[in-house]
N, C-alpha and C positions, 0 to 999 in steps of 0.2 A: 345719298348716292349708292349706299352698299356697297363699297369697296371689296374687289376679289382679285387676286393675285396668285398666279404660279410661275414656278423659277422650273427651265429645264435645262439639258449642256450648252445650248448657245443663246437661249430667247425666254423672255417675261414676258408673259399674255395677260394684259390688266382688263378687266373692266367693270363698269358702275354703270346706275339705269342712267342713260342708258344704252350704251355704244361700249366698243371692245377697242383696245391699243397693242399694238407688238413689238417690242422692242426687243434690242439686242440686247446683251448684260454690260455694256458699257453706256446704258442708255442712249443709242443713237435709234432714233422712230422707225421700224420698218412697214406700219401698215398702220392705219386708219387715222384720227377717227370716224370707222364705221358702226353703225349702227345696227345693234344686236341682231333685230328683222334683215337686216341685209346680210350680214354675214353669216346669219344660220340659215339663209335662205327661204326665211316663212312669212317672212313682208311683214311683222308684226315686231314692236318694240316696246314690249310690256315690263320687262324689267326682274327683279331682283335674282341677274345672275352670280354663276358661280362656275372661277375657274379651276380646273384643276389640273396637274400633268401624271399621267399615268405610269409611273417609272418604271413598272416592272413589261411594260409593252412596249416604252418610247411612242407616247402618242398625249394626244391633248384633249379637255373635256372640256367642253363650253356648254352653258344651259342656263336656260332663261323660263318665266312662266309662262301663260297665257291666256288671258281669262279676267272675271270679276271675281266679286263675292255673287255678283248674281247667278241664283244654279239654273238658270236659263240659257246660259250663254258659256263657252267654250272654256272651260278650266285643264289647260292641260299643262305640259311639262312636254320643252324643247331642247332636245341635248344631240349636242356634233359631237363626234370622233375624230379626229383629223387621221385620214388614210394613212398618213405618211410624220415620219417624225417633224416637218416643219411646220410651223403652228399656219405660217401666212397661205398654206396649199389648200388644197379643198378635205372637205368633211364630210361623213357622212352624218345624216340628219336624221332623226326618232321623234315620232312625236307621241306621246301616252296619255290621251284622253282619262283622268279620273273624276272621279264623281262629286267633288268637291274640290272648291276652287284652293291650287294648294299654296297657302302662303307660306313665304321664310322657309325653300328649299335647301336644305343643307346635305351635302353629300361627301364621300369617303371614298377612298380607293382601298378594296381589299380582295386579298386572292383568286378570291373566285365569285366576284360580285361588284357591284357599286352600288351602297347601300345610302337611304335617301330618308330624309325626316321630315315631315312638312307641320305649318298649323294650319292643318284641315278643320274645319267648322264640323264634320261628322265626316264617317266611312273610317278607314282604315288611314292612318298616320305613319307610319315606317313600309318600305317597300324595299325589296332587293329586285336589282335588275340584271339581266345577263350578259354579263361584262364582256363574254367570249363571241355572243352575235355582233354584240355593238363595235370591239374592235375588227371582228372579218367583215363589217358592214352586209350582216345577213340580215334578212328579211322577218317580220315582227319577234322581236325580242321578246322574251316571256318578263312580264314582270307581277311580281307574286307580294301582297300584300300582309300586316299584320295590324291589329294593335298590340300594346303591352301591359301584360295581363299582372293587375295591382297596382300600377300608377297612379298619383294623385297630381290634379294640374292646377293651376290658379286661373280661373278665365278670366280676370286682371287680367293676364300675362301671355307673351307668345309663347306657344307649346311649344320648347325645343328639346326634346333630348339631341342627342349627338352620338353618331354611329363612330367607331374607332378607326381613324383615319391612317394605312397603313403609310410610317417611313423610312427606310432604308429596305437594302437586296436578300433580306433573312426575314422566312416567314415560317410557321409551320400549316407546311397543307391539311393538316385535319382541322386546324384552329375555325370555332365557330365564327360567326360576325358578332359581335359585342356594340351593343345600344347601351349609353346613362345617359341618367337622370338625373337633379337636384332632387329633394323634397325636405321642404322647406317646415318647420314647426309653425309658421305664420298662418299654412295653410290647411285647409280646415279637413281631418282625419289624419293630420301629420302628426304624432307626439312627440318627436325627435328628430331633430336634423341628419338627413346620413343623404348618400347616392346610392341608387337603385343600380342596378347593373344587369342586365340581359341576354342572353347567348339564343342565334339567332342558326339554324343548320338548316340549310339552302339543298333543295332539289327541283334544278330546271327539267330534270327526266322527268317527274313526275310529280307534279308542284303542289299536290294536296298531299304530300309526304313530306313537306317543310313545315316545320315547329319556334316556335317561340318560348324559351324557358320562362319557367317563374321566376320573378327577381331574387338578386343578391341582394342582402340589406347591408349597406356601409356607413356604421357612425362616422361622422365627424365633429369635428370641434365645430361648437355654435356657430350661426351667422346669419344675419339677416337679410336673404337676394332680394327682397322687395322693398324700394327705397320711395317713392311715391307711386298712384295710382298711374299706368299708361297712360301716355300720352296725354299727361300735364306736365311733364319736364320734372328733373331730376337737379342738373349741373347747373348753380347761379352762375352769371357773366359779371365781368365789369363794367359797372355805367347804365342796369339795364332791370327790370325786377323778370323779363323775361330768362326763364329756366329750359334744357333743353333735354331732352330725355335721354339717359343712358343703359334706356334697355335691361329692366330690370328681370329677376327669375328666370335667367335663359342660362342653358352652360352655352359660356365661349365658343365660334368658330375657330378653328375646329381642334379637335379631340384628337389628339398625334399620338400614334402610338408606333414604336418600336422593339425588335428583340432584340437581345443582348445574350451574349453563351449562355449563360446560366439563370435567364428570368425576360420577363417581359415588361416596357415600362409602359404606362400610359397616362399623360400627362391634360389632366382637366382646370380650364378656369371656369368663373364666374365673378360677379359683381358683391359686393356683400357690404355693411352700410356699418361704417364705423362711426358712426354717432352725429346726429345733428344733420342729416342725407349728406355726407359725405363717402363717398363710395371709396372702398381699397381693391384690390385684384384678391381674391380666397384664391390658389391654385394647389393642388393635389395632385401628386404623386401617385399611382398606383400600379401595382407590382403581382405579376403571379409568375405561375411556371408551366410548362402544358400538361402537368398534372394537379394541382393545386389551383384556388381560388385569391380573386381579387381580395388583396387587402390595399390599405393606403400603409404605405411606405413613410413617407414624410407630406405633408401640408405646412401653409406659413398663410399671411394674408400681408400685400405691398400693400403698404399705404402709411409712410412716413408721419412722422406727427409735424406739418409742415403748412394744416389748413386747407392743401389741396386734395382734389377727388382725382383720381385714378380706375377708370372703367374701360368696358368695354376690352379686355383683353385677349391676347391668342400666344399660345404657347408651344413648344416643341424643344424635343429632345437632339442633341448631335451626337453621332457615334460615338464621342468620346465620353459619352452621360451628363454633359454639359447640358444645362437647361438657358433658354433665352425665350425673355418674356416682354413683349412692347402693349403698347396700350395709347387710351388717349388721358388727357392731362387737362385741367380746367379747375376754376372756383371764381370767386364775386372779383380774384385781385388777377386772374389770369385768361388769358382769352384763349378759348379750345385748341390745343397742339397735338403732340405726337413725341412719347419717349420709352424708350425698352432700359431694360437690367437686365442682371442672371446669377446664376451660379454657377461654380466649379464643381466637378463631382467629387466628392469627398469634403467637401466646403459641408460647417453643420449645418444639420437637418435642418429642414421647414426655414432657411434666410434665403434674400435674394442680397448677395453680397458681391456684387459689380455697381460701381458708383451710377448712377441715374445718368443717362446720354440722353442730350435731347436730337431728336430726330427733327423735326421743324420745330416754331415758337407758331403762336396762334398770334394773327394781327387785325381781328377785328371780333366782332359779335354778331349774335344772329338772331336778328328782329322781326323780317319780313317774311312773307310769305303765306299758304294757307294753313300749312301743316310747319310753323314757327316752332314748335318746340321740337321737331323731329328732324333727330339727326343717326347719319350714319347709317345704324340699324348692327353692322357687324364691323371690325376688322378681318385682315385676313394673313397669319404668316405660316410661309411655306419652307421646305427644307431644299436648299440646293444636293442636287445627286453630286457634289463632292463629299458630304456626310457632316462638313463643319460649317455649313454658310448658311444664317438663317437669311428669308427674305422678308419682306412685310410691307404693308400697306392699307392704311387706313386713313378717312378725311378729319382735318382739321378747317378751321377759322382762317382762310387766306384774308378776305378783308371784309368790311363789314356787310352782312347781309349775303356772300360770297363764298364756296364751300372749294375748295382743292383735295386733292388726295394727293399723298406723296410716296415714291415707292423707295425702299430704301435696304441695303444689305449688312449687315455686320455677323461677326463673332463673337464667340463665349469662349476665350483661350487665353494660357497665359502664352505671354512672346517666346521665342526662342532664341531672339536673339536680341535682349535686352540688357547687356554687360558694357559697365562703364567706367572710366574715373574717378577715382575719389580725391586723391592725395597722392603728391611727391613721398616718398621720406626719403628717397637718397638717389643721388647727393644733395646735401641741399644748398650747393651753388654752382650755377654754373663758370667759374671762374676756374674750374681748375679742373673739365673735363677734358680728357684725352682722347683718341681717334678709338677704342677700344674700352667703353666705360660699361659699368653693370646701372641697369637703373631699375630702381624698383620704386611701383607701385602697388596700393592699393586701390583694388577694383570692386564692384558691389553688382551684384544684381537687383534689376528697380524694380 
């Protein structure tokens, strides 16, 4: 289904191939299910959108593809703006014919662009588009192409880097657009595992004056993102010898990045194969300043020694540097679900040390169909503009042969108002209290 979701001050706009949902944040329905071609208005319902809410405009981004793999036929990329802050109003509509049919669209909001990744088969793979026609809904949007020069890719694997998705109200306007990468040792001119990193300087004045850096090279601690071949399946079920793929060598949608006074954080997952294809979440931490370069900060890899696989994750920071991470959940004794962690900031380095919540349980398996091992493809979680409320949603296992997405809100905080009882010590009877007694307790914070 591709699951995508965004949170804005009153409304969640979900959608999966292939139709969009609106809801209020107390979950009550305000619109559809309509179907993607209908509500972007291009009669076509081809599928693997992606929503987003533009916070720093108050407006909303919906976009879908359009097209085959065949280069004979229409390969494009359909993206609304919604005029107006509420998502259920009208949009306006862009459509940007490229030259290769683009699969697995991923895209970012960042200050002076909306920067897009695709796996194109050839031509140019990363694009920047202009943020400022698309919200005054002007007339053709310039959009300016690259590749990224020294990448290595696994054609096994969908091509994704991931553009730096901005969140919260603090930016720096000279700040370039930032593209990573995995690269992976497995793959062939890799000798070490690290992420590439990219700085991307955008001129719609004058668009053959836009540049694409040479990569950053970033070790990281080992790991293995390719867990089997595409699209033979990755995650055993219960009851079944069918496996179902969890999207191996992709970084995570999406790549959340915020500033903080004194540094910037940027928060990367992927999948990475703790032994025997059991998948954990690798996620990485990464930290600069707008004068200074990306390091990794801290890195950790979830995945409990419990037999199950943990993939497919999405990650994001909250104001307070609180990290919160959900994912999907599965193995031969568990049927595909949905569960997040996190950390505290100042919590050590590289742990996710918030007890495991389950978000749904999975109550079936997934046998049928033409494309049986293929699930998902991405989760998706967003940041509520309150600064502490993550969003998310991603599909699980509703019943057998049967796929649901579930969309669901928590926090990464300690309470504030968690102070309790423990203990009497005095008096300790009450036979001989008087109209004016002292009592004392012992209280605890839990």
């Amino acid at each position: 289904p591709d699951p995508t979701g965004a949170v804005g001050p009153n409304h969640y706009v979900h959608a999966v191939n292939r139709v969009v949902k609106i809801f209020d944040k107390t979950g009550g329905l305000l619109a559809g299910p309509t179907l993607l071609g209908t509500f972007l208005g291009n009669g076509n319902s081809n599928g693997d959108p992606i929503v987003m809410y533009d916070h720093l405009a108050d407006r909303w981004f919906v976009s879908q593809f359009q097209g085959t793999p065949d280069p004979n036929t229409a390969n494009d990329l359909i993206i609304g703006v919604s005029t107006t802050p509420d998502p259920t109003g009208s949009y306006n509509v862009y459509t940007f014919p490229l030259d290769a049919f683009p699969d697995y669209p991923h895209y970012a909001v960042w200050h002076d662009a909306y920067y897009l990744t695709a796996n194109k088969f050839f031509g140019n793979r990363i694009y920047a588009i202009d943020r400022n026609t698309l919200l005054s809904g002007g007339a053709n949007p310039t959009i300016i192409g690259f590749n990224l020069p020294g990448v290595v890719s696994n054609p096994a694997a969908v091509y994704s880097p991931e553009p730096a998705n901005l969140i919260g109200d603090d930016f720096d306007p000279n700040a370039p657009g930032y593209i990573v990468y995995l690269q992976d040792d497995q793959w062939n001119g890799i000798s070490n595992d690290h992420l590439k990193v990219w700085e991307l300087d955008i001129n719609f004045a004058n668009p053959g004056a836009s540049t694409v850096s040479q990569p950053l090279e970033i070790p990281t601690a080992p790991f293995d993102s390719f867990l089997r071949q595409f699209g033979t399946g990755d995650i055993r079920q219960p009851g079944t010898t069918q496996r179902i793929d969890a999207i191996s060598g992709v970084i995570s949608y999406a790549a959340n990045y915020r500033r903080f006074p004194t540094y910037n954080s940027w928060v990367v997952t992927f999948n990475t194969d703790l032994g025997s294809i059991r998948p954990g979440v690798r996620w990485i931490e990464l930290r600069n300043t707008d004068t200074t370069d990306w390091t990794i900060f801290q890195e950790g890899t979830y995945g409990p020694e419990d037999g199950e696989g943990r993939f497919m994750g999405s990650a994001a920071m909250d104001e307070e540097g609180n990290i919160g991470l959900a994912y999907n959940i599965g193995s031969v004794n568990t049927e595909v679900g949905l569960r997040y962690t996190g950390r505290l900031d100042g919590d050590p380095l590289g742990t996710m040390t918030f007890p495991e919540s389950i978000i749904v349980n999975g109550n079936g398996v997934q046998t049928a169909g033409a494309n049986r091992n293929r699930f998902g493809d991405y989760t998706h979680l967003s940041m509520d503009p309150d600064g502490v409320t993550f969003w998310f949603t991603g599909e699980y296992m509703k019943e057998n042969a049967q796929w649901g997405t579930k969309i669901v809100n928590f926090k990464i905080q300690q309470d504030s108002v968690d102070i309790g009882p423990v203990k009497i010590l005095s008096p300790e009877s009450s036979a001989y209290l008087t109209s004016l007694e002292t009592v004392e307790v012992d209280v605890k914070n839990f």
